[in-house]
C-alpha positions in Angstrom: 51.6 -72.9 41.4 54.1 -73.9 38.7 55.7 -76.7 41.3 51.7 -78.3 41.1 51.6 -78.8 37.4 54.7 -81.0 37.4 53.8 -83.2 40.4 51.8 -85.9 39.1 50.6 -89.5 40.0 53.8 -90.7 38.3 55.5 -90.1 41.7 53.8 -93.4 43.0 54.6 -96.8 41.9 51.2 -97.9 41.2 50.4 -94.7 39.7 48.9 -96.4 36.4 45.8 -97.3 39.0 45.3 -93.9 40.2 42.1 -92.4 38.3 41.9 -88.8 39.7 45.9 -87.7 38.8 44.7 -83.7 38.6 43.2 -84.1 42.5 46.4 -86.5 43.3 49.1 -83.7 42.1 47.7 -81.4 44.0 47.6 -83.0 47.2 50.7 -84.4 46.7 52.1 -81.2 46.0 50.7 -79.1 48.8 51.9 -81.5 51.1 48.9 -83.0 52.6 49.2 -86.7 51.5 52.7 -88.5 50.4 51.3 -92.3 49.7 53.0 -95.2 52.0 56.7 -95.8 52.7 56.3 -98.8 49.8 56.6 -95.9 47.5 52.3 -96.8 46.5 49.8 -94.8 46.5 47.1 -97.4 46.8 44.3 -95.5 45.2 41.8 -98.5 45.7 42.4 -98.7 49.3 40.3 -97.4 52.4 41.0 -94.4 54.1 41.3 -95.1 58.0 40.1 -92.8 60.7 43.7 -91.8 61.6 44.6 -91.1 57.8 41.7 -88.5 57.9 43.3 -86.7 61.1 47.2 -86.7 59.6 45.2 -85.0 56.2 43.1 -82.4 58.3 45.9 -81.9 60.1 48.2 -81.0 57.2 45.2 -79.1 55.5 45.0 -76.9 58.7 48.4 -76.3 59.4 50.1 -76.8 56.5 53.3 -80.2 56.3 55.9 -78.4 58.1 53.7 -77.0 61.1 51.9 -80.4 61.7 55.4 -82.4 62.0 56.5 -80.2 64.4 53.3 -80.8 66.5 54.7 -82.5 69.7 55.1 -86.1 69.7 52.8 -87.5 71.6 52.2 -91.3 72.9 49.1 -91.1 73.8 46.0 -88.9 73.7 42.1 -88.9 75.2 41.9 -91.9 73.4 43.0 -95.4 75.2 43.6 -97.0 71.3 46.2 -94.2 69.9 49.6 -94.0 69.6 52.5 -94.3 67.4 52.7 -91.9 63.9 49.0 -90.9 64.3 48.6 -89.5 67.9 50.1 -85.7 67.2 47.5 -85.4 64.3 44.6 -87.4 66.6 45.4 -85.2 69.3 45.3 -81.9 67.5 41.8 -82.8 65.6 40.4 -83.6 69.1 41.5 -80.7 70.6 40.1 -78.8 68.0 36.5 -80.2 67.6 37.2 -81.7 64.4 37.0 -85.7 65.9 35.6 -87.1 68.3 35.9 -90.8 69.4 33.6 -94.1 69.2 33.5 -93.6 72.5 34.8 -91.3 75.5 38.2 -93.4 75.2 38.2 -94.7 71.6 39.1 -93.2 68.8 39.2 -96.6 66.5 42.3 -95.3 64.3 42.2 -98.5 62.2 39.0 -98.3 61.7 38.1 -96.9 57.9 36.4 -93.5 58.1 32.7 -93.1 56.1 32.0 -90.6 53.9 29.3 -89.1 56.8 32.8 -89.0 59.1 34.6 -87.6 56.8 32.5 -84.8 55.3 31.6 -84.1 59.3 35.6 -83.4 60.3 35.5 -81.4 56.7 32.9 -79.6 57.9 34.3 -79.1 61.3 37.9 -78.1 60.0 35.9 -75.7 58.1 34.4 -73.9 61.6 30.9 -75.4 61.2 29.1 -77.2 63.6 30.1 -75.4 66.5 26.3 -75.4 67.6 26.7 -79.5 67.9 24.7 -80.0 65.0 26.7 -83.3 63.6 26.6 -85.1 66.9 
């Protein structure tokens, strides 16, 4: 708990932008999000789709366990690949996604709140009756 107090937003580059520094240290410092390879944090940016999976998927698992998911180039979905597929793949087989489409997934494409707080939900073990379809 002690390693959470002294991760803060200063670890970013842009971290005079970042409003929520509490909720930001502790993500940071449980592993679940790590900001872009620029060294930003781009707090006023969107979230995408396959930013949402990679974060479930470290919630879940926890960083170490969700790296060592296989590698994967391609899953269900026609439109993944690349760093996102592993964590796509493991949401989907989990119930926690599901695509556009029966072969889209739309990783690009910037998850809603209703999205998000449905794969939340999901991650959580509710809606197993298929109550958010």
């Amino acid at each position: 708990m002690l390693g959470l107090c002294t991760i803060g937003a200063s670890a970013y580059t842009d971290d005079a932008q970042v409003e929520y520094t509490g909720a930001v240290a502790v993500l940071t410092g449980l592993e679940i999000i790590d900001g872009y390879e620029d060294g930003s944090f781009k707090p006023t940016s969107n979230v995408t789709r396959a930013e949402a999976a990679a974060m479930i998927t470290r919630m879940m698992l926890g960083r170490s366990n969700a790296e060592k998911l296989p590698e994967t180039s391609s899953t269900k979905f026609t439109d993944v690949s690349g760093w996102a597929a592993k964590y796509v793949s493991y949401c989907a087989s989990k119930g926690i996604i599901v695509g556009t489409s029966e072969t889209t997934f739309e990783p690009n494409g910037l998850v809603t709140g209703t999205q998000l707080a449905t794969m939340l939900l999901r991650a959580l073990g509710y809606g197993k009756m298929g109550e958010y379809e």
